[in-house]
Each structure stands twice: as C-alpha cells, then as structure tokens.
gemmi code that builds the backbone of each chain (N, CA, C; Angstrom):
import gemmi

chains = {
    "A": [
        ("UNK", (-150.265, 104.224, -9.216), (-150.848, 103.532, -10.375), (-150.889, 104.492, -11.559)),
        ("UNK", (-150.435, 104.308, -12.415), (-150.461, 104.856, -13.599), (-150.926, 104.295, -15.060)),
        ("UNK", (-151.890, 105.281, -15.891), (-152.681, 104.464, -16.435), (-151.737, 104.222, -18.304)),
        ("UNK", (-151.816, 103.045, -18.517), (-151.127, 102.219, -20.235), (-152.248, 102.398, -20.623)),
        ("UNK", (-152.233, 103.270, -22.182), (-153.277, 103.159, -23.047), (-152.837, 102.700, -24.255)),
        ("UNK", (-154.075, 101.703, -24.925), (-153.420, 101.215, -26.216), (-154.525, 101.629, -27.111)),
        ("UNK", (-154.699, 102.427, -27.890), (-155.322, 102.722, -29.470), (-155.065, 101.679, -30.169)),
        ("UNK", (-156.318, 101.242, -30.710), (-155.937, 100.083, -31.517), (-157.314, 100.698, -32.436)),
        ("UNK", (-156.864, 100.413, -34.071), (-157.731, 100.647, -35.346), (-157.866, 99.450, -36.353)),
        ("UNK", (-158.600, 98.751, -35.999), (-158.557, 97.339, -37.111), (-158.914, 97.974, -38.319)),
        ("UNK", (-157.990, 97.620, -39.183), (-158.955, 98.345, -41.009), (-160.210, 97.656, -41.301)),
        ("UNK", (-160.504, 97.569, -42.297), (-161.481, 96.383, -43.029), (-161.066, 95.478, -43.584)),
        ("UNK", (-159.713, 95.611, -43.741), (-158.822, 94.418, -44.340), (-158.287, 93.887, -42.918)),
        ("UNK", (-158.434, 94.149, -41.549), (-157.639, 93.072, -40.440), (-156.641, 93.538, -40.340)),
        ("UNK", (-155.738, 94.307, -41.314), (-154.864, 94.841, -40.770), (-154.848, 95.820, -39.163)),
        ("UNK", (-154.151, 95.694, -38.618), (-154.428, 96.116, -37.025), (-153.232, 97.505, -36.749)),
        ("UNK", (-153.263, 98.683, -36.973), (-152.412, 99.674, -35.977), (-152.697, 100.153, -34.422)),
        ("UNK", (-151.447, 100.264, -33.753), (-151.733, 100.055, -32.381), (-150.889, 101.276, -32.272)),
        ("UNK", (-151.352, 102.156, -31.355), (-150.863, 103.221, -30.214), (-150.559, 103.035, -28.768)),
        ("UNK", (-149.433, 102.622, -28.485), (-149.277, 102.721, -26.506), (-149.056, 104.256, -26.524)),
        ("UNK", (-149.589, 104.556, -25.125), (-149.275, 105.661, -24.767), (-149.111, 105.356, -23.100)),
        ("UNK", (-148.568, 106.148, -22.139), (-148.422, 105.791, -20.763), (-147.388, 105.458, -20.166)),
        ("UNK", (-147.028, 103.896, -21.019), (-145.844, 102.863, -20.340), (-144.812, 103.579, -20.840)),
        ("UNK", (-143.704, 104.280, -20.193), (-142.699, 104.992, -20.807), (-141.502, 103.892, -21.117)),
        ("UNK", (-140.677, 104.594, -21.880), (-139.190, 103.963, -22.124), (-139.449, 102.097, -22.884)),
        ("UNK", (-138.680, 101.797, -22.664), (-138.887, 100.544, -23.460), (-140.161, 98.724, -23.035)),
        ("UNK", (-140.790, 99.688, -21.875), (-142.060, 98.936, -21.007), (-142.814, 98.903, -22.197)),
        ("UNK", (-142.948, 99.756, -23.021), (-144.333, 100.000, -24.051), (-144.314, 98.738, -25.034)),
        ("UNK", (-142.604, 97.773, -25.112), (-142.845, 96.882, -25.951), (-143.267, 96.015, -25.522)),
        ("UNK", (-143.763, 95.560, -24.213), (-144.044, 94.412, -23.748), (-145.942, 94.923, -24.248)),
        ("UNK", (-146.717, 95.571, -24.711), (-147.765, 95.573, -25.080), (-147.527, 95.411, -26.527)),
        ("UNK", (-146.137, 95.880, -27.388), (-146.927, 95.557, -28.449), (-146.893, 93.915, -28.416)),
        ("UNK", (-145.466, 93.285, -27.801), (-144.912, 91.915, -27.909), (-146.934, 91.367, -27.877)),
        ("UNK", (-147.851, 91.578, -26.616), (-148.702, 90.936, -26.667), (-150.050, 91.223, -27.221)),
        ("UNK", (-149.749, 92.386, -28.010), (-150.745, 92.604, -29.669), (-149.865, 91.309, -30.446)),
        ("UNK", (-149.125, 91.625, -30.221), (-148.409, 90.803, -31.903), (-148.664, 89.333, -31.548)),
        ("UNK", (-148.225, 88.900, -30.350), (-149.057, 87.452, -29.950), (-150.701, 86.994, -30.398)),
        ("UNK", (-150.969, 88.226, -29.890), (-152.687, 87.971, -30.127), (-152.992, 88.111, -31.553)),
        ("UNK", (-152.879, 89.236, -32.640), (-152.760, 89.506, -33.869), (-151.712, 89.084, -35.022)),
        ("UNK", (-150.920, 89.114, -34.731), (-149.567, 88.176, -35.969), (-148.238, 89.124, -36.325)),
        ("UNK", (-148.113, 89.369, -37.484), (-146.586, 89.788, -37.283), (-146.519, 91.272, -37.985)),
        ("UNK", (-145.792, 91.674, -37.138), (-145.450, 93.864, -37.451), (-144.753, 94.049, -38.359)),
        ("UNK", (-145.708, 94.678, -38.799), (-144.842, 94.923, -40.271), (-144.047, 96.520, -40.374)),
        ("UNK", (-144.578, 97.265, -39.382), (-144.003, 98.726, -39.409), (-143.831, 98.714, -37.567)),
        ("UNK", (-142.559, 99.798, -37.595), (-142.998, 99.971, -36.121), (-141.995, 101.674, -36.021)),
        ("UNK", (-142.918, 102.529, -35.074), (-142.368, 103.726, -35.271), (-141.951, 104.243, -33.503)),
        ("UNK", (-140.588, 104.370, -33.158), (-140.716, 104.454, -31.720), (-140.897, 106.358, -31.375)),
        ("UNK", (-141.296, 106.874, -30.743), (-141.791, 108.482, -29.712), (-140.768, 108.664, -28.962)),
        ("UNK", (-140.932, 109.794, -28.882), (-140.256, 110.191, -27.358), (-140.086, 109.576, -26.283)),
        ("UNK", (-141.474, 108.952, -26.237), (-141.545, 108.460, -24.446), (-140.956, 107.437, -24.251)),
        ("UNK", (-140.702, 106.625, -25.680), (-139.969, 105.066, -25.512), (-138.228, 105.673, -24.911)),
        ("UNK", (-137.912, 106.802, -25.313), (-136.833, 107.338, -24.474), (-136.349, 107.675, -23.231)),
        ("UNK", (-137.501, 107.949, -22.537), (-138.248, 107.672, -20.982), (-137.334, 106.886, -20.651)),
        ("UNK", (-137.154, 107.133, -18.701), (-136.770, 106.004, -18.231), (-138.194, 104.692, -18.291)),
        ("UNK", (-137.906, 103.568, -18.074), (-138.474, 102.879, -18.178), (-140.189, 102.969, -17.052)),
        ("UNK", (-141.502, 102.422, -17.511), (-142.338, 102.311, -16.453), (-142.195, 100.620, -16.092)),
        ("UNK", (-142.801, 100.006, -15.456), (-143.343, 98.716, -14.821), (-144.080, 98.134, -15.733)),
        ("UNK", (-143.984, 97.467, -16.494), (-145.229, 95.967, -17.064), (-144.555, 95.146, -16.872)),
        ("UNK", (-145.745, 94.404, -16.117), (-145.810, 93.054, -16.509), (-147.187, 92.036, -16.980)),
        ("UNK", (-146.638, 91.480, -18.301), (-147.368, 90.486, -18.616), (-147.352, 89.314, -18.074)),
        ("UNK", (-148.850, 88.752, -18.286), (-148.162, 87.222, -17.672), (-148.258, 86.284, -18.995)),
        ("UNK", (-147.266, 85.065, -18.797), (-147.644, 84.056, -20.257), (-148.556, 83.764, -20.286)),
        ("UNK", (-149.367, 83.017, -21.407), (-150.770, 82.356, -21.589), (-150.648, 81.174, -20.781)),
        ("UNK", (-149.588, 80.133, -20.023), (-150.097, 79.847, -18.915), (-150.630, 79.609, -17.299)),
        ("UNK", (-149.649, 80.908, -17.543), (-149.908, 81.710, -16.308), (-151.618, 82.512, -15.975)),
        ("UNK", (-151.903, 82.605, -17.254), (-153.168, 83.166, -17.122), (-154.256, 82.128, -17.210)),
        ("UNK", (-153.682, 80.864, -18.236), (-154.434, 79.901, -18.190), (-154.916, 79.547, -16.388)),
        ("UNK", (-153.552, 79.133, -15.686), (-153.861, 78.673, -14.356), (-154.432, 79.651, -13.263)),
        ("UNK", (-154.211, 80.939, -13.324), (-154.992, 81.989, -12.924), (-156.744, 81.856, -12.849)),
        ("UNK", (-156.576, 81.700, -14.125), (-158.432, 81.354, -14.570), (-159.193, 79.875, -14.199)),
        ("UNK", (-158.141, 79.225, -13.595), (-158.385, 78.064, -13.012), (-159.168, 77.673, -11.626)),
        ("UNK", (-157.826, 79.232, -11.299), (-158.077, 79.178, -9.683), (-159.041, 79.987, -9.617)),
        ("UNK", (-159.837, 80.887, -10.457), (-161.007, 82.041, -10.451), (-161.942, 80.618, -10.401)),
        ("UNK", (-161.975, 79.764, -11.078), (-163.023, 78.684, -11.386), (-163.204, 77.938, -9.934)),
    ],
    "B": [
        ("UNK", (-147.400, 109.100, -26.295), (-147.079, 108.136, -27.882), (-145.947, 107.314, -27.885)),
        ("UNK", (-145.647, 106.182, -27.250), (-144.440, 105.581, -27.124), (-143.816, 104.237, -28.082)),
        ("UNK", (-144.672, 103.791, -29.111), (-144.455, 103.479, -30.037), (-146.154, 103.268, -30.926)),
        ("UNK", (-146.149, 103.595, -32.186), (-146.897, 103.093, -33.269), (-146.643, 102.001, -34.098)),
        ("UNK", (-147.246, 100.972, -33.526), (-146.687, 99.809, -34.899), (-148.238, 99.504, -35.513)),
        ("UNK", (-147.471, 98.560, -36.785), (-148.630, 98.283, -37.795), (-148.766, 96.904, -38.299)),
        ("UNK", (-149.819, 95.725, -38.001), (-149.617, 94.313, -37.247), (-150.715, 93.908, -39.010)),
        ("UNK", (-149.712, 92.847, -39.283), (-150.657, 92.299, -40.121), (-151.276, 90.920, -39.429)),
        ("UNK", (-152.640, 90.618, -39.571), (-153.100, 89.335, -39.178), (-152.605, 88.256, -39.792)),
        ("UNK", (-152.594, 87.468, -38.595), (-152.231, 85.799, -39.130), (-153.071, 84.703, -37.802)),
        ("UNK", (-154.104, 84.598, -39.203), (-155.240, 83.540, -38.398), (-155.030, 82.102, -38.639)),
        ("UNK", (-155.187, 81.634, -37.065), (-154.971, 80.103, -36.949), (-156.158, 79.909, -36.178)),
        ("UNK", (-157.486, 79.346, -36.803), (-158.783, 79.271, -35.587), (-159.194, 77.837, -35.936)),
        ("UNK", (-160.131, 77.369, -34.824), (-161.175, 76.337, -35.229), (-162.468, 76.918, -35.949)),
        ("UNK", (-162.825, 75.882, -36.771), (-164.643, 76.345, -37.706), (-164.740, 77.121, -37.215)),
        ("UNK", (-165.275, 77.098, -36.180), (-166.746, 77.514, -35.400), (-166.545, 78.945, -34.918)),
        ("UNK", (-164.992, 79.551, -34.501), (-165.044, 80.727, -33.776), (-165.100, 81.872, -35.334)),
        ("UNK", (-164.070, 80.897, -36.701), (-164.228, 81.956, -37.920), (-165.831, 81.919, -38.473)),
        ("UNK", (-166.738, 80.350, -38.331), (-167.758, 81.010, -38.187), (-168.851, 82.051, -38.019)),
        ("UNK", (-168.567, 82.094, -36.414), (-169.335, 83.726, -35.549), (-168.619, 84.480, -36.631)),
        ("UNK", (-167.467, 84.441, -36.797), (-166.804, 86.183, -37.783), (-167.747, 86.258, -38.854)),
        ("UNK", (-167.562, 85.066, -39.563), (-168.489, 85.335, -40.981), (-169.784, 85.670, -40.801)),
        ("UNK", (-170.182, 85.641, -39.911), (-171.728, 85.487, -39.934), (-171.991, 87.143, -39.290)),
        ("UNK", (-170.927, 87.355, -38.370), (-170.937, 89.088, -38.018), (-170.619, 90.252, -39.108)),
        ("UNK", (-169.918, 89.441, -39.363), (-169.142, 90.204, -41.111), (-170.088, 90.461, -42.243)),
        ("UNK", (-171.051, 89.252, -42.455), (-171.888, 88.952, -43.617), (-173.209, 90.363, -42.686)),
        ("UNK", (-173.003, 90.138, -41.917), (-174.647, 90.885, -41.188), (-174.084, 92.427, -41.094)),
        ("UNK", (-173.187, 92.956, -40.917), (-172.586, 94.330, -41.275), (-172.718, 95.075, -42.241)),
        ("UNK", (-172.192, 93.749, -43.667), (-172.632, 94.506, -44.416), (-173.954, 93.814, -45.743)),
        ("UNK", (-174.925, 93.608, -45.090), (-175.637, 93.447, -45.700), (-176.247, 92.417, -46.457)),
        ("UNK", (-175.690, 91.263, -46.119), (-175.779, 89.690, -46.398), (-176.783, 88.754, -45.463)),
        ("UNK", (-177.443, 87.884, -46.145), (-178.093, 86.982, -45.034), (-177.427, 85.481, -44.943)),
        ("UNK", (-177.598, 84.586, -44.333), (-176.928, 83.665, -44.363), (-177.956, 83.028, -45.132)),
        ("UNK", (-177.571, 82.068, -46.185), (-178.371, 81.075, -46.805), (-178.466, 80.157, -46.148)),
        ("UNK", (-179.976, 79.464, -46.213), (-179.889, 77.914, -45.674), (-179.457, 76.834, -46.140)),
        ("UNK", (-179.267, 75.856, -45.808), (-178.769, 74.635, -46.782), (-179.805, 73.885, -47.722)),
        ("UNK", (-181.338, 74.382, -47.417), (-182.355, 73.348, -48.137), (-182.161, 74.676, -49.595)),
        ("UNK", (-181.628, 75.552, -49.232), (-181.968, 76.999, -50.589), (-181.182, 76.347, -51.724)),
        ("UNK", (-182.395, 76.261, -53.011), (-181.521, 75.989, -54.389), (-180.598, 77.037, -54.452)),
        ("UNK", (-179.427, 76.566, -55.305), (-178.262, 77.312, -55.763), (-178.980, 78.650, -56.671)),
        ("UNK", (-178.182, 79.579, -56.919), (-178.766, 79.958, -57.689), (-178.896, 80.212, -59.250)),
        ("UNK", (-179.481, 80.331, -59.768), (-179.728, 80.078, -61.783), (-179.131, 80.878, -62.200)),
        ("UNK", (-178.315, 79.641, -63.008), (-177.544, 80.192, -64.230), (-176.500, 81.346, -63.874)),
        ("UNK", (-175.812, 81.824, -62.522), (-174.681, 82.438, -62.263), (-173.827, 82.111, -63.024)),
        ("UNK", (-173.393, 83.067, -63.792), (-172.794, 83.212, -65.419), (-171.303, 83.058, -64.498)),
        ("UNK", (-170.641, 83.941, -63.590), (-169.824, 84.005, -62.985), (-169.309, 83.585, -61.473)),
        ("UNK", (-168.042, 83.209, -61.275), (-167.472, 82.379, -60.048), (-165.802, 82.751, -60.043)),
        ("UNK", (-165.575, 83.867, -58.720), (-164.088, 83.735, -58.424), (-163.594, 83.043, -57.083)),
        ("UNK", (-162.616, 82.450, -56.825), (-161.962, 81.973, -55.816), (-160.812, 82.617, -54.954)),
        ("UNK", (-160.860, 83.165, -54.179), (-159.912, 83.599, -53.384), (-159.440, 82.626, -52.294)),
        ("UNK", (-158.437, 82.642, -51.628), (-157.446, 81.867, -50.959), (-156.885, 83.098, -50.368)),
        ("UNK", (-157.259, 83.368, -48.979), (-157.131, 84.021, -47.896), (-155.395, 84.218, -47.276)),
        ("UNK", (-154.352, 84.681, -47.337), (-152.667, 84.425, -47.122), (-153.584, 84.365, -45.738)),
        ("UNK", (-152.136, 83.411, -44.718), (-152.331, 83.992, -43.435), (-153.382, 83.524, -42.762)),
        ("UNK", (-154.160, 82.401, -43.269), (-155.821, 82.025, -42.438), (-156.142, 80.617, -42.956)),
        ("UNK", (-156.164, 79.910, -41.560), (-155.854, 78.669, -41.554), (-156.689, 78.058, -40.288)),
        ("UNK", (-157.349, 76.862, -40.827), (-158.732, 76.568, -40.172), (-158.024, 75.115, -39.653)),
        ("UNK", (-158.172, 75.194, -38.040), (-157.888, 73.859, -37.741), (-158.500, 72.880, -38.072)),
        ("UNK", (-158.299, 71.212, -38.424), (-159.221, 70.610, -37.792), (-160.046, 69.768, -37.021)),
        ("UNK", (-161.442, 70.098, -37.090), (-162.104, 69.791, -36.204), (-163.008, 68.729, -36.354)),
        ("UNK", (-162.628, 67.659, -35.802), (-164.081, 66.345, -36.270), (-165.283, 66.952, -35.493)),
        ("UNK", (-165.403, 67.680, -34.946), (-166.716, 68.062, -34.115), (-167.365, 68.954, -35.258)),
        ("UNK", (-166.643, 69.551, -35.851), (-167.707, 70.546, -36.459), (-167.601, 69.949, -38.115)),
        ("UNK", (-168.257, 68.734, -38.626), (-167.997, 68.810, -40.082), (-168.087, 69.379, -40.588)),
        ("UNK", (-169.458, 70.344, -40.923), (-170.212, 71.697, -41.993), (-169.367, 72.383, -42.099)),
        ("UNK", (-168.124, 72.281, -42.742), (-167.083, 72.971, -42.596), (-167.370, 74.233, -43.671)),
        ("UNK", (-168.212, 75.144, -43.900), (-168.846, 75.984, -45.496), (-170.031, 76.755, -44.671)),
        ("UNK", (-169.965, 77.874, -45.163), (-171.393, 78.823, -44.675), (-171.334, 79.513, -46.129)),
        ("UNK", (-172.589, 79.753, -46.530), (-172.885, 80.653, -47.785), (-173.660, 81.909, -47.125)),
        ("UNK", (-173.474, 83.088, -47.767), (-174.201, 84.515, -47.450), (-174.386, 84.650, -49.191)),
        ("UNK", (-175.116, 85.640, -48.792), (-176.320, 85.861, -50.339), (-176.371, 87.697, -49.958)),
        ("UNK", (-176.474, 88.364, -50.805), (-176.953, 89.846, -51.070), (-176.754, 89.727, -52.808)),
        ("UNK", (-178.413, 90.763, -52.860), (-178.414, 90.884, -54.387), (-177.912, 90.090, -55.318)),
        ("UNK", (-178.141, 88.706, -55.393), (-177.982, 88.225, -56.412), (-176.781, 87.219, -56.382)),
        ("UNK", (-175.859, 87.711, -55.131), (-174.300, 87.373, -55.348), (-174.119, 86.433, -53.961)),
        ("UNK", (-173.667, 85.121, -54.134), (-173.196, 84.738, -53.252), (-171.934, 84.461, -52.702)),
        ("UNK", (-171.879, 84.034, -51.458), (-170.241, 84.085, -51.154), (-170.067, 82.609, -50.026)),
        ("UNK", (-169.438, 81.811, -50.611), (-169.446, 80.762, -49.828), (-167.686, 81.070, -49.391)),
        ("UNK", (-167.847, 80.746, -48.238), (-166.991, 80.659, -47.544), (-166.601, 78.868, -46.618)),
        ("UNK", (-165.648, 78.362, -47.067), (-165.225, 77.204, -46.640), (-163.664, 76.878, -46.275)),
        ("UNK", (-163.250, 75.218, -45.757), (-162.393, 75.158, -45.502), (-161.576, 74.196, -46.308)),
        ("UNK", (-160.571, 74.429, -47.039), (-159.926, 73.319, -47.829), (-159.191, 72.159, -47.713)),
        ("UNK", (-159.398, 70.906, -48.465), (-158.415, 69.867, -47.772), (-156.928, 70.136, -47.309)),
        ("UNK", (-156.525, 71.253, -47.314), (-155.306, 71.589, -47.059), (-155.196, 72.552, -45.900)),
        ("UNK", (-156.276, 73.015, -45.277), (-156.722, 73.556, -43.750), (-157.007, 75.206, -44.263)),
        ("UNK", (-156.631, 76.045, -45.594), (-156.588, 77.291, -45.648), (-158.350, 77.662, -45.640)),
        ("UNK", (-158.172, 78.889, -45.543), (-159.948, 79.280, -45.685), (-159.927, 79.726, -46.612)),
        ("UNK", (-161.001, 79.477, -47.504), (-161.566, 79.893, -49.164), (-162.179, 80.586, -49.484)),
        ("UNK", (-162.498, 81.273, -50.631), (-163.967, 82.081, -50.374), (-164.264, 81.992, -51.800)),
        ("UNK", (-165.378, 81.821, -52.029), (-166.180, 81.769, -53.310), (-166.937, 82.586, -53.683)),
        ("UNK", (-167.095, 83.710, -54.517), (-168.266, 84.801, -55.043), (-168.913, 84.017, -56.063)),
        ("UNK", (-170.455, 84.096, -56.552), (-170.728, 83.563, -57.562), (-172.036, 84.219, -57.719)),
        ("UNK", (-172.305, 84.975, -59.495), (-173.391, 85.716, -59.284), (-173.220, 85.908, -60.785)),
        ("UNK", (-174.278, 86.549, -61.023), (-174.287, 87.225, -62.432), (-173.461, 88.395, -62.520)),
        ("UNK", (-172.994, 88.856, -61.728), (-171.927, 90.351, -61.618), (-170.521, 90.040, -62.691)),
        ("UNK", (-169.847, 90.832, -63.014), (-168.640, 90.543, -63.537), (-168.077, 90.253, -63.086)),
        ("UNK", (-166.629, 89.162, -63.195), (-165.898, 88.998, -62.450), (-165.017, 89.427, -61.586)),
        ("UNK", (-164.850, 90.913, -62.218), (-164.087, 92.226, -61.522), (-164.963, 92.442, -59.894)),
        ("UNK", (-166.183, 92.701, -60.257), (-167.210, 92.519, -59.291), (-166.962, 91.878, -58.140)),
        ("UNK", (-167.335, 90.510, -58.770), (-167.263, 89.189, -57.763), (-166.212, 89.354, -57.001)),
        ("UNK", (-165.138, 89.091, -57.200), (-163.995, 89.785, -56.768), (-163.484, 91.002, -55.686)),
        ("UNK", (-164.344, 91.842, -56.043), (-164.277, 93.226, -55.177), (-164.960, 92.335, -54.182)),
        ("UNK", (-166.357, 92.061, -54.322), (-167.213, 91.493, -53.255), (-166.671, 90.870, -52.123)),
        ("UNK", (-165.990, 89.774, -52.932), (-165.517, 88.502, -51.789), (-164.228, 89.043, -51.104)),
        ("UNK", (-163.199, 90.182, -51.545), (-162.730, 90.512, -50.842), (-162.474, 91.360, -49.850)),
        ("UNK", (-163.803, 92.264, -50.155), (-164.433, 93.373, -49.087), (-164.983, 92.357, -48.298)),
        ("UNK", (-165.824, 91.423, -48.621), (-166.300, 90.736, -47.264), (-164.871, 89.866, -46.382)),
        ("UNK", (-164.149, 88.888, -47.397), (-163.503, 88.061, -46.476), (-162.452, 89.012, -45.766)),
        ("UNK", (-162.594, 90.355, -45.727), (-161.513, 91.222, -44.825), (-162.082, 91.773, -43.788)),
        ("UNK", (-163.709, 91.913, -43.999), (-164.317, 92.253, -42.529), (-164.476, 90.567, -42.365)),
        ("UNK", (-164.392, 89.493, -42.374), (-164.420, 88.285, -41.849), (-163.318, 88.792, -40.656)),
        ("UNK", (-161.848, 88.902, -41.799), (-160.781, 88.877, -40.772), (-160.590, 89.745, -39.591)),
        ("UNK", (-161.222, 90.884, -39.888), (-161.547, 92.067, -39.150), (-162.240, 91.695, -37.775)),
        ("UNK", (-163.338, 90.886, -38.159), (-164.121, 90.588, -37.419), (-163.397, 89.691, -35.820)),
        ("UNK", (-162.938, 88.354, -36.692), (-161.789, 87.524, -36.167), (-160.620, 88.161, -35.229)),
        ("UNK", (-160.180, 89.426, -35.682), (-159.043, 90.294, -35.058), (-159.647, 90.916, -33.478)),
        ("UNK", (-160.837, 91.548, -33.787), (-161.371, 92.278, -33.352), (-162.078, 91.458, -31.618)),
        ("UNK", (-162.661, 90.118, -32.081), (-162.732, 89.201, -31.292), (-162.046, 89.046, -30.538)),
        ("UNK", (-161.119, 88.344, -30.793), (-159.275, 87.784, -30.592), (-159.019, 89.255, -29.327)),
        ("UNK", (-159.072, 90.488, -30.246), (-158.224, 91.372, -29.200), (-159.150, 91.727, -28.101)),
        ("UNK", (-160.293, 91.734, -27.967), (-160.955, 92.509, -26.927), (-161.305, 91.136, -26.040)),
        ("UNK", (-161.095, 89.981, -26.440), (-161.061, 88.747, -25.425), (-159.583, 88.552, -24.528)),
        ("UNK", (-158.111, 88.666, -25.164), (-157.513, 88.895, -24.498), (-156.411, 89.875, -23.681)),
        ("UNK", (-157.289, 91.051, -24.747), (-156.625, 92.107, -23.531), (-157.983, 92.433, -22.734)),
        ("UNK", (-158.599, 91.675, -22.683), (-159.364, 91.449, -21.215), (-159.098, 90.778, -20.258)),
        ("UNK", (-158.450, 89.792, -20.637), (-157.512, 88.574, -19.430), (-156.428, 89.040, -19.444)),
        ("UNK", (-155.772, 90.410, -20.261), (-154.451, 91.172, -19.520), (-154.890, 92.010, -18.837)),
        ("UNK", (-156.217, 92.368, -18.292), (-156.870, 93.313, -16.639), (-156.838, 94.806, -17.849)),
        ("UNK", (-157.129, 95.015, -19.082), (-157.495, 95.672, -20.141), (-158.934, 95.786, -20.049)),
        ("UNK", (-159.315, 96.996, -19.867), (-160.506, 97.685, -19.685), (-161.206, 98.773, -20.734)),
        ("UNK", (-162.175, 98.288, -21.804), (-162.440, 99.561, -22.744), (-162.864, 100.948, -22.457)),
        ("UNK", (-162.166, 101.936, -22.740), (-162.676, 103.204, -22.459), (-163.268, 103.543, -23.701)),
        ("UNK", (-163.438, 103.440, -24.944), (-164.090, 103.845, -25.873), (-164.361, 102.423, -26.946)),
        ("UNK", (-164.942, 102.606, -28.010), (-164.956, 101.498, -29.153), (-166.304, 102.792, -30.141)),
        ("UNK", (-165.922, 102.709, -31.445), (-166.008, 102.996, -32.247), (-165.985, 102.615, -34.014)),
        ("UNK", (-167.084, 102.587, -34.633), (-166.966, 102.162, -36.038), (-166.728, 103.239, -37.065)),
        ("UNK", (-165.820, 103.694, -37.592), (-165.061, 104.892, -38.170), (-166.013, 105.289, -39.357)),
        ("UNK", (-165.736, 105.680, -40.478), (-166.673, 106.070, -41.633), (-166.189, 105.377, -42.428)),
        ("UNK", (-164.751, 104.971, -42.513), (-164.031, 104.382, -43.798), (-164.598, 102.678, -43.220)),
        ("UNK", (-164.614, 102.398, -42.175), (-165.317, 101.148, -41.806), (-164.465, 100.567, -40.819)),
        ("UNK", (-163.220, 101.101, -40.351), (-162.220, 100.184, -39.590), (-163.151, 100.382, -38.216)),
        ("UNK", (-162.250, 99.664, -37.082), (-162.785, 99.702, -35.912), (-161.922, 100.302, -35.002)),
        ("UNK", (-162.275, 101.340, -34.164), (-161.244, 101.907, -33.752), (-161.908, 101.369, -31.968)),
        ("UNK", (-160.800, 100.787, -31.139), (-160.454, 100.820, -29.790), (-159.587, 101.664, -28.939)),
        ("UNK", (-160.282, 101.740, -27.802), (-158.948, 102.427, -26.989), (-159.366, 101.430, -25.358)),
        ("UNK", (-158.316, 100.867, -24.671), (-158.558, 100.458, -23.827), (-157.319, 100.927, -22.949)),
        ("UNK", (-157.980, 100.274, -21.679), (-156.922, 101.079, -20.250), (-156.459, 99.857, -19.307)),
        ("UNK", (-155.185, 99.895, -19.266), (-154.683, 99.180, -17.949), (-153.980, 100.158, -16.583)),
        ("UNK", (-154.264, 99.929, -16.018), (-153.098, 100.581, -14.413), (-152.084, 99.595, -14.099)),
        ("UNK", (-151.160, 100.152, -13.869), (-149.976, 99.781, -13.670), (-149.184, 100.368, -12.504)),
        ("UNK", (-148.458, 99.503, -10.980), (-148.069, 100.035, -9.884), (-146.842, 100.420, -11.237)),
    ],
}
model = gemmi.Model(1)
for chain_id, residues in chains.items():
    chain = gemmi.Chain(chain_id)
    for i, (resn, *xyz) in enumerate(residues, 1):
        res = gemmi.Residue()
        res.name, res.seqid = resn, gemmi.SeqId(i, " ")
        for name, pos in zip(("N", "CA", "C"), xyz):
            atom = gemmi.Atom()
            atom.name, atom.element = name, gemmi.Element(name[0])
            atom.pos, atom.b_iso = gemmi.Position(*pos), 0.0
            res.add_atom(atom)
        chain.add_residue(res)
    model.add_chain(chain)
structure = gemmi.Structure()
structure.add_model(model)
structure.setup_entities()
C-alpha cells in the first residue's frame, strides 16, 4: 500500500491549486481528472519528475459506481 | 510532486447547499445574516451588481426564498438567484461605489470558496480520501492535504 497525497489550496476567490504527490508516472492524472470533476476546468497544469515514473495503480470509481456502493452501505 | 495544476471553479448547485456557503462565508468574515421583518436600510446613497461567471443556481420549487441578505457596518449584500438561473450579488450602503464593489466581491469569492471547499472534502471522502491536515492561511485561502492508500 502506498500512500497518494493531494495538497489542495482554495484562494479566496475559489480558485483551487492542487499538488499530487505519491501516484507516480501518469496514475497522478486520474486525481487531477477527479478534482477537475468535482471543481471545474484547469486552467494551468505543470507535470514533475515523478509523472515520468513508471506508472503507480489508481483507481477511481464513476459517480455511479459510488452512487450504488453507497446504496449497498445503506 | 507529480503534477501541479490550477482549477478554476464552475458552480452548478441547488439554493440551499450555495445557501450554507453564504451564510459560512458571511460569518468568516464578519457579517450577520439579516432577517426578513429588518427595514431596508436609509437612504443607501449607493448599489453595485455583480453577476458571478461560472455559478449557476438550479431550480428548485422546494426552496422559493431564493435571496439571503448579510449586513456589516452599514453595507449590505444581498445575494440572490436570477430569472435566468445565474447567482447575483448586490452591495448597497453609503460606501462608495469602488467600495461596494471591493465588498461584494471579497465576499461572493469566499461564497465560492466556501462552495469549493464543501464540494471537495465531501467527495474526496467517498474517493476513501482521508484529511491529514486543514488549515486557514494568513492571505485567507484554505489550504488541505488529504491521504489515500493505494495496493
């Protein structure tokens, strides 16, 4: 298990910058893909080293996958 | 550090959840909510209108009161929803209009702030997202850091 960290700094204007750190190689976009779902659309994006990484493991699930998830918790 | 990006908001809510924002927003920095029986107030020489890009109020026959007003020093700020679904914001006070202005848009950005801030720590909690820190900065942003594990 290895731990994905996301830094996130809302301004006072809502504008939102986000930091992954963890998920190496190109895994790290599947967190921003679901900032940008949750928050709206990227206007800058700067890739690191680590996105050069071989790849780590994410997975997201869709919103209704999680919808029915939370179904079956119910 | 495997990528830095920089996300502008784009709000699509019902009343009631931009509601809670305004009302967290207005109490941050220093606003009370007005009641509805409260006279307007006298003779406010001045009134600007802002129109929010990006923030858009569903709607909702459940919630008509579609308008909340906050009050500090003199200046109020109504915040409502327009026949055209965008969210509005109204300053109105004896201040200058330069003023009014600054006002309503320092507040309606911790509104959005507020709204963002909601939004993210509700569902990167249903992505198994766990806070390790949260923090209110000096310049005023909100800074998060949260943790997932991953096989």
């Amino acid at each position: 298990m290895e731990p994905h960290d996301l830094r996130i700094e809302i301004g006072k204007d809502g504008r939102v910058r986000i930091q992954t750190s963890g998920a190496k190689g190109k895994s790290c976009l599947a967190y921003v893909k679901l900032v940008e779902r949750i928050v709206g659309k990227a206007m800058s994006q700067e890739l690191t080293a680590e996105y050069y990484e071989p790849d780590s493991h994410v997975q997201i699930e869709a919103p209704e996958q999680q919808r029915q998830q939370q179904r079956r918790r119910e | 550090m495997s990528a830095v990006v920089v996300l502008a908001p784009i709000v699509v809510s019902s009343w009631p959840v931009l509601a809670a924002a305004v009302v967290s927003a207005a109490a941050s920095a220093g606003f009370r909510v007005v009641k509805r029986e409260e006279p307007k107030i006298r003779g406010a020489k001045n009134s600007v209108e802002l129109t929010m890009d990006n923030a858009d109020v569903v709607a909702d026959s459940l919630s008509p009161d579609q308008q909340i007003v906050v009050e500090r020093g003199g200046i109020r700020v109504r915040f409502s929803r327009d026949a055209r679904g965008h969210f509005r914001t109204c300053a109105e006070g004896d201040a200058s209009k330069e003023d009014l202005r600054k006002v309503g848009e320092d507040l309606s950005g911790r509104v959005i702030q507020q709204y963002v801030y909601q939004r993210l720590s509700q569902e990167l909690g249903q992505n198994g997202f766990s806070t390790v820190s949260e923090e209110k900065a000096p310049d005023g942003a909100i800074r998060l850091h949260v943790r997932r594990y991953q096989e």
